[in-house]
C-alpha angles and dihedrals in degrees: 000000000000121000111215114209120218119207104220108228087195128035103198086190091058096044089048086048096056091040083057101043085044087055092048104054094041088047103039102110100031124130126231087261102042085050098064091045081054105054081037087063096035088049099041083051087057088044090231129155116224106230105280106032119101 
């Protein structure tokens, strides 16, 4: 039996993993506070709701 091996064209752990290292230094020295003004907008710029807004 022959294994065929398949190239990925796109690697979703890599890409999670700079979308986490990029949060973290933007958000590094934020305080609680700060850190919720920060997701809203982030959220508000993907135009995104949180689970029970409407």
């Amino acid at each position: 039996m022959k294994t065929i091996k398949i190239e990925k064209t796109f690697d979703a752990g890599q890409m999670m993993r700079t979308i986490r290292e990029q949060i973290s230094l933007e958000s590094q020295n934020m305080t609680f506070e700060q850190l919720k003004e920060y997701i809203k907008n982030k959220l508000a710029q993907a135009n995104v709701t949180r689970i029970g807004e409407k």
